[in-house]
C-alpha positions in Angstrom: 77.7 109.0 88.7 77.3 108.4 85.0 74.3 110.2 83.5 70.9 108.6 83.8 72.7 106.4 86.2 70.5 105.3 89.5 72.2 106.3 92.7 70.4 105.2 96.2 71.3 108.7 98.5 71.3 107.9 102.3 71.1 110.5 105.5 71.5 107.9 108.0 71.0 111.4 110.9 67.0 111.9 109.2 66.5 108.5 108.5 66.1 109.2 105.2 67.5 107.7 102.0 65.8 108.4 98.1 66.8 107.4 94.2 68.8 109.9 92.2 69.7 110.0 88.8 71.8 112.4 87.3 70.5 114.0 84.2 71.9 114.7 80.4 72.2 118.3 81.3 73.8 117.6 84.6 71.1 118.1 87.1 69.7 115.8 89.5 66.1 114.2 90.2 64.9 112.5 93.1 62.3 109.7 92.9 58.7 110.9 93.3 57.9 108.3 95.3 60.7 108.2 97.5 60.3 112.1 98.3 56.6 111.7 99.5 57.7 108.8 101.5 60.2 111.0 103.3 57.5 114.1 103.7 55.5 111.4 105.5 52.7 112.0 102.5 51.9 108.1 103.1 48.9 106.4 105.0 49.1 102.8 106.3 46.2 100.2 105.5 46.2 96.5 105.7 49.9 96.6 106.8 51.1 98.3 103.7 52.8 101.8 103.2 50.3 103.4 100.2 51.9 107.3 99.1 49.1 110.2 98.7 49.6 110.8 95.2 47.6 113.6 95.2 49.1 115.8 98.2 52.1 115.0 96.1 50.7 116.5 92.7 49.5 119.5 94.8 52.9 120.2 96.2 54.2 119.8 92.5 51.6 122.2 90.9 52.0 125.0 94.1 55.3 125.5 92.6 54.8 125.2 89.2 55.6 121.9 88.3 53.2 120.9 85.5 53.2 117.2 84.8 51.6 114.6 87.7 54.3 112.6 89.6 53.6 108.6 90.1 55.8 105.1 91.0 58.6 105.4 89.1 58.7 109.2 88.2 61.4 111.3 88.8 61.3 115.3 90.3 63.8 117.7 89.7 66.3 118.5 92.7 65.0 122.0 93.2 61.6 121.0 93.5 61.9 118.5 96.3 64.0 121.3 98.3 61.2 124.0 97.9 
């Protein structure tokens, strides 16, 4: 994987696949978005998956993580494994 480079990880066993990119100082983030989706932080309405933005935030700042997390954002590694 080149750096900044989007790569789709899959674990076909958990049913669970997420957006990486590797970063300039070689570690890895995981989508924001796709992490939530796979903690099940989501609610359903009108037939349309909608993440909980702010269970997400409140996992972030728990463990230190200052900046709030939205589409598109990237987390680092280490957070989403805490």
């Amino acid at each position: 994987m080149r750096k900044n480079e989007i790569k789709l990880f899959s674990n076909k066993e958990l049913g669970f696949s997420a957006r990486t990119m590797l970063n300039e100082d070689g570690s890895i983030s995981i989508n924001a978005e796709d992490a939530a989706i796979g903690f099940g932080w989501t609610q359903e309405k009108n037939g349309k998956t909608y993440v909980k933005w702010e269970r997400m935030n409140g996992y972030c700042a728990e463990f230190g993580f200052s900046p709030e997390v939205g589409k598109d954002d990237y987390i680092p590694e280490s957070l989403f494994y805490r």
